[in-house]
Wavefront OBJ file of the C-alpha trace (Angstrom):
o trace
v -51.225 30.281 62.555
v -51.064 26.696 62.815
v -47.863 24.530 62.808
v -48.510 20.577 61.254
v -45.683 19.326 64.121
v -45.921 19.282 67.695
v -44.192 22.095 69.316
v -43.177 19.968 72.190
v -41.019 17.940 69.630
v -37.304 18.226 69.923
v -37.016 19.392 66.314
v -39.413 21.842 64.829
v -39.674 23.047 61.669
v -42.676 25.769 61.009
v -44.602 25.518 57.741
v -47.246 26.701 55.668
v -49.149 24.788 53.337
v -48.220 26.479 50.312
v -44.220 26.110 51.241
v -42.999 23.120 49.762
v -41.131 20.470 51.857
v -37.579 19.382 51.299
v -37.397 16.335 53.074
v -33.990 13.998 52.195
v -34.588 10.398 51.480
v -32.001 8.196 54.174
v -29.237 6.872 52.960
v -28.326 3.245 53.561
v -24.608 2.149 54.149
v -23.892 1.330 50.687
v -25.104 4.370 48.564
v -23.075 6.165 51.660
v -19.993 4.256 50.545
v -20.457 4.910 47.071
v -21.261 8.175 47.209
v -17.403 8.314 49.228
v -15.299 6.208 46.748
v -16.504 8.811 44.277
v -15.447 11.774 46.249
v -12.255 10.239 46.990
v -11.157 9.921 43.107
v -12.550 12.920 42.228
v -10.175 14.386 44.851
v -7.482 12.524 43.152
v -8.001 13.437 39.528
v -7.904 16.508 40.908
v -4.778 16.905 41.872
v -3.198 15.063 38.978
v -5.044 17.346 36.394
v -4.755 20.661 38.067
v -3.075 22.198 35.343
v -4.168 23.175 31.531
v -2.225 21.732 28.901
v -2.383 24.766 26.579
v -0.015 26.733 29.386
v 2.685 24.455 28.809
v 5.408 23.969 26.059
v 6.416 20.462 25.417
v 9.429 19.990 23.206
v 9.383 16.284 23.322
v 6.567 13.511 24.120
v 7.744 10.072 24.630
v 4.764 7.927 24.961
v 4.923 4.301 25.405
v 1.936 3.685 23.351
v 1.268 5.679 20.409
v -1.262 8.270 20.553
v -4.409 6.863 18.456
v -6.312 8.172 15.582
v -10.309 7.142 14.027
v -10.483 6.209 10.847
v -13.831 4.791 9.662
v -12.384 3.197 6.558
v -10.613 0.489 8.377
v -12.503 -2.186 10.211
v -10.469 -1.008 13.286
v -11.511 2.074 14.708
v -8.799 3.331 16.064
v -4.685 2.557 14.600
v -1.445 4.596 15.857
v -1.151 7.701 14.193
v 2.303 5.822 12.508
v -0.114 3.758 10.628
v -2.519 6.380 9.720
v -2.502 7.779 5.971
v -1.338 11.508 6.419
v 1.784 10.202 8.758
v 3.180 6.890 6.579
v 5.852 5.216 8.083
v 8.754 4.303 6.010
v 11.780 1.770 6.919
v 15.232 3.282 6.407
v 18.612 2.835 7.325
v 19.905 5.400 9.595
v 22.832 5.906 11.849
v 22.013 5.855 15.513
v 24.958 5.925 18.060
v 27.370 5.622 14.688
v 26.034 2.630 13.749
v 23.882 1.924 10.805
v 21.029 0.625 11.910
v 17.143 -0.107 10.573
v 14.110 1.528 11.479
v 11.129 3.159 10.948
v 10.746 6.627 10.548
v 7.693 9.409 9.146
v 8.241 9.446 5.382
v 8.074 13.242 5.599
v 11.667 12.856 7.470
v 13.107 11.071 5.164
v 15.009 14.333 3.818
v 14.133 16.763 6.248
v 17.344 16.563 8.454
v 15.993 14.812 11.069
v 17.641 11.781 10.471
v 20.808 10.930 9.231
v 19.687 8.146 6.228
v 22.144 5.755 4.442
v 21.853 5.882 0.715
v 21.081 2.807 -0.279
v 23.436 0.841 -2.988
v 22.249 0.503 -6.790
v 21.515 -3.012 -7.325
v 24.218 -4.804 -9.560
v 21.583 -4.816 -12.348
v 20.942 -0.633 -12.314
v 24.357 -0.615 -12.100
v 24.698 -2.283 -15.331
v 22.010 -0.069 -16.825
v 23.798 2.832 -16.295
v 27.169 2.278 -16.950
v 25.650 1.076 -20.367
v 23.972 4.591 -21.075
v 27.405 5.969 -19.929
v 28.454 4.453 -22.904
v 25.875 5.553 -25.402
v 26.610 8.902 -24.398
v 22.704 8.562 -22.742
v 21.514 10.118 -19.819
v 22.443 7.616 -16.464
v 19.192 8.502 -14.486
v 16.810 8.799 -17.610
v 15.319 5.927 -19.173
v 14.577 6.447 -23.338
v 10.609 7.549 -23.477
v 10.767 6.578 -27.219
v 8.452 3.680 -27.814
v 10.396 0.780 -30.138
v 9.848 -2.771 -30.635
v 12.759 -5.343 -29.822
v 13.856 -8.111 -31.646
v 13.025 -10.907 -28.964
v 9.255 -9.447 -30.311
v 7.651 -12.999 -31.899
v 3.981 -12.005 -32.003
v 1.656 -9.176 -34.012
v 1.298 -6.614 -31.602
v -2.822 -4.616 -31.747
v -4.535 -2.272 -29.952
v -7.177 -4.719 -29.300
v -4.569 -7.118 -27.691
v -3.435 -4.366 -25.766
v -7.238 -3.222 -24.799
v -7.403 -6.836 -23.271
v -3.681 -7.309 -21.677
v -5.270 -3.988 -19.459
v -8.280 -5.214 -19.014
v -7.122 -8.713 -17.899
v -4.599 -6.744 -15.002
v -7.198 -4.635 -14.221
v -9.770 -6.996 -13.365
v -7.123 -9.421 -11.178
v -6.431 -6.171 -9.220
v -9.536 -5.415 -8.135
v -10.681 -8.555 -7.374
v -8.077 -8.718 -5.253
v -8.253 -5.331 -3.014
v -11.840 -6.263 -3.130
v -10.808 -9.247 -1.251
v -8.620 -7.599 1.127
v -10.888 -5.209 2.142
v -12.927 -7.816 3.363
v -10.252 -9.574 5.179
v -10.553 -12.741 3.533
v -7.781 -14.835 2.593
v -6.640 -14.585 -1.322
v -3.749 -16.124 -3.169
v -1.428 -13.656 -4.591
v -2.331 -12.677 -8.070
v 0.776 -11.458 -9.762
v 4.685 -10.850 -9.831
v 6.178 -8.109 -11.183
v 9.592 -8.092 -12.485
v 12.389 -10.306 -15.497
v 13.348 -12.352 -12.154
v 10.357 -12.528 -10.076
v 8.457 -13.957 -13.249
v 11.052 -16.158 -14.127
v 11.146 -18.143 -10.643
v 7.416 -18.361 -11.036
v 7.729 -20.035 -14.397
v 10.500 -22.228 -12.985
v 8.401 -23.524 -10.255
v 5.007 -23.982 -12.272
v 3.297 -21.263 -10.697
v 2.976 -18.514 -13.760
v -0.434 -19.264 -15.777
v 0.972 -16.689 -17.880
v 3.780 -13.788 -18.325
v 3.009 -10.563 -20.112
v 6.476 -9.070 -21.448
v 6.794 -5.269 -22.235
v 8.058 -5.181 -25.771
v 9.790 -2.077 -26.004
v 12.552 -2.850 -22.664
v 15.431 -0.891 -23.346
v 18.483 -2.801 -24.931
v 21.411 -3.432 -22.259
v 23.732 -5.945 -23.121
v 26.227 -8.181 -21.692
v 26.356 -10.754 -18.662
v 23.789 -9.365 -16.037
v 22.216 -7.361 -18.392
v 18.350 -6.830 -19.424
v 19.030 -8.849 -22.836
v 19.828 -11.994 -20.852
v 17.698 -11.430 -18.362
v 14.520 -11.591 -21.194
v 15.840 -14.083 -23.459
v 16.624 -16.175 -20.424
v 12.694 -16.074 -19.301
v 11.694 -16.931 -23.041
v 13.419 -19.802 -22.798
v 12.379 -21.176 -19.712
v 8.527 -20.199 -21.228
v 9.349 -22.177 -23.977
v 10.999 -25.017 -21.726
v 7.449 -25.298 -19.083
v 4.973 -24.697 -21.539
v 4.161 -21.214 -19.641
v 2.098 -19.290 -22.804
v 3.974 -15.848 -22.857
v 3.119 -12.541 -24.675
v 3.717 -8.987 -25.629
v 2.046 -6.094 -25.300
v 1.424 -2.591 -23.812
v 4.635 -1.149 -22.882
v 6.708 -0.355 -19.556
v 5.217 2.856 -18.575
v 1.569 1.539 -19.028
v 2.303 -1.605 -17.203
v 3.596 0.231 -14.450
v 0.657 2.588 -14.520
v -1.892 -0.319 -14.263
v -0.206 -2.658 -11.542
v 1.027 0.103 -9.647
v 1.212 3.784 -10.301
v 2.458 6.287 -13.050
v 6.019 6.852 -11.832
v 7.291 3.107 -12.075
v 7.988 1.565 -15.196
v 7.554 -2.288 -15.520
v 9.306 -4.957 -18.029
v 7.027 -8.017 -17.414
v 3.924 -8.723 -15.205
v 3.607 -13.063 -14.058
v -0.011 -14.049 -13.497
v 0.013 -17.117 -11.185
v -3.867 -17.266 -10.561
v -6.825 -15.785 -12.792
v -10.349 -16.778 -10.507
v -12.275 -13.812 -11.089
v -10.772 -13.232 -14.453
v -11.343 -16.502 -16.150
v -13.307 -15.249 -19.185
v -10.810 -12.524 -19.726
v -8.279 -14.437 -19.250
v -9.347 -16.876 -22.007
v -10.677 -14.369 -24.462
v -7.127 -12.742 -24.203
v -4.916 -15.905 -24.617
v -6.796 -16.813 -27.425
v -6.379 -13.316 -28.800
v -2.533 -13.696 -28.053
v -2.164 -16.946 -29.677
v -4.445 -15.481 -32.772
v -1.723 -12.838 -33.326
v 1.394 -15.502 -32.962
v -0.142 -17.360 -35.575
v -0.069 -14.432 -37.785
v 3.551 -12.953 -37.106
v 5.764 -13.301 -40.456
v 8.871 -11.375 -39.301
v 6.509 -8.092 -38.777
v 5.665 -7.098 -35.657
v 3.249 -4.370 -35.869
v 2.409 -1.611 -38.907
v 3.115 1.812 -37.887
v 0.573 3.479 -40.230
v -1.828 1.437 -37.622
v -0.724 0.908 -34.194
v 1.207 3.203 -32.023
v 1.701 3.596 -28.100
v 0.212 6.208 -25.972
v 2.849 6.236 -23.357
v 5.349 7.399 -26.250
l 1 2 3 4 5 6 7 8 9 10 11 12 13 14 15 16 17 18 19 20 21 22 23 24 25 26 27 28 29 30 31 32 33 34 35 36 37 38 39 40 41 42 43 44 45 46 47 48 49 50 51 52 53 54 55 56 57 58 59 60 61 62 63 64 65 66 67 68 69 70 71 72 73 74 75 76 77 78 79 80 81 82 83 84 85 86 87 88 89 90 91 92 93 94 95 96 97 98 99 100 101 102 103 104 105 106 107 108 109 110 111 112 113 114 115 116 117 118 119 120 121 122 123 124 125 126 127 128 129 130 131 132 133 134 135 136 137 138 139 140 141 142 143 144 145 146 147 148 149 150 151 152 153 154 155 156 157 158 159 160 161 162 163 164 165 166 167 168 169 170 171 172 173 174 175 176 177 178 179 180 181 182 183 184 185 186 187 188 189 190 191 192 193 194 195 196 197 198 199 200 201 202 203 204 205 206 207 208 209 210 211 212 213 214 215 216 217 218 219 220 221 222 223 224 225 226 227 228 229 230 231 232 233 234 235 236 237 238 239 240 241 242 243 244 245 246 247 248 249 250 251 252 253 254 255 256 257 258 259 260 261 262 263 264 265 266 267 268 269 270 271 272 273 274 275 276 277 278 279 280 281 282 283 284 285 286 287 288 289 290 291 292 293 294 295 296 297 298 299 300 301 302 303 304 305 306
């Protein structure tokens, strides 16, 4: 048998040629270190993480950050589950402490229990509304579905008008989510609302104000009758062109969903509507031209929504 080392050597290590070597590389003193700051936090993790999660019970979490959630729609990666779309955040008045105080809570605790929520006050104009169907013997919480045509009405009302009233909305909207969705910076395209559209018109902003026809008839000071004829007026007054057409529930539909009704839409900017923006005031003035007293013939047009 022969050895390949000297046997007079301090250390000797018999081999054979077929038995492979293991011979270690030397460290130098910085891999050492490494190799020791590595050991050290693994030591520490550790001890902080010795435990499994799953064998404990947590009632309560208070984080000071919120945990995050991905969601490849939004250009950020990651948002606070708060933010995300199955956990919307509403704001609410609640009483903390016995106070009533602001905040906001997940929408799905809004009438859980959870929380002890304020009602919040009718405004002085629902108020009005209701105490008026108190009167007629109406329903308080249930608007009239019944399509009719008020008198403030000064136009022929069509389908066709009504095809490009929709079509007009329609078109603004998406433009503008389009817009958002790439971040960029857009003017607001439309109010919604008797008031909202009549400080537009008052400060020269409205290019033009679509009015419901069939609003439901509440009379008296603070009422929906003043509220329209007082936006006609200030039309008239600024040279805003106003017309009529669709109806509440499909104006509400198209701007924004089918549970909210709407009695006028403002436009204050048409870029990326311009043709149908033209093609339908033209249409609108076509039909005001044409009204004798009549607004519409009910062997020929009729509302959906009805």
């Amino acid at each position: 048998m022969s050895y390949g080392f000297n046997l007079d050597a301090p250390e000797f290590i018999p081999f054979s040629p077929s038995t492979p070597l293991n011979i270690q590389k030397p460290k130098n003193a910085k891999q050492e270190a490494l190799q020791e700051l590595k050991e050290r936090k693994a030591d520490k993790t550790a001890k902080k993480t010795g435990f499994q999660l799953s064998e404990i019970v947590l009632e309560h979490i208070i984080l000071s950050d919120p945990p995050k959630v991905a969601n490849k729609n939004l250009k950020d990666k990651y948002l606070p589950i708060s933010a995300a779309p199955s956990n919307p955040m509403v704001k609410a008045r609640i009483i903390v402490d016995g106070q009533a105080v602001t905040a906001r809570i997940p929408k799905k605790d809004l009438h859980s229990g959870c929380y002890k929520v304020v009602p919040k006050k009718p405004s002085k104009l629902k108020s009005i509304i209701k105490e008026n169907r108190k009167e007629e013997g109406k329903d308080e919480s249930r608007r009239p579905k019944n399509f009719f045509c008020r008198e403030y009405v000064n136009q022929i009302l069509t389908h066709e008008l009504d095809n490009r009233l929709e079509e007009l909305l329609s078109t603004l909207i998406a433009f503008y989510n389009k817009k958002k969705e790439k971040n960029a910076r857009v003017k607001k395209k439309i109010v919604k609302g008797l008031k909202e559209c009549n400080r537009s018109v008052m400060k020269n902003k409205a290019k033009l104000v679509i009015i419901a026809p069939n609003i439901e008839k509440v009379p008296g000071e603070g009422g929906l009758d003043e509220l329209v004829n007082e936006l006609i007026e200030n039309c008239q007054r600024y040279n805003v062109p106003y017309l009529f057409g669709l109806d509440m529930v499909i104006m509400g539909r198209i701007i924004i969903n089918n549970a909210v009704t709407l009695t006028a839409v403002g436009i204050i900017d048409f870029i990326g509507g311009e043709q149908c923006f033209s093609r339908t005031l033209e249409l609108g003035n076509l039909c005001k031209q044409n009204f004798n007293g009549i607004a519409y013939d009910y062997s020929t047009y009729y509302n959906v929504s009805s």
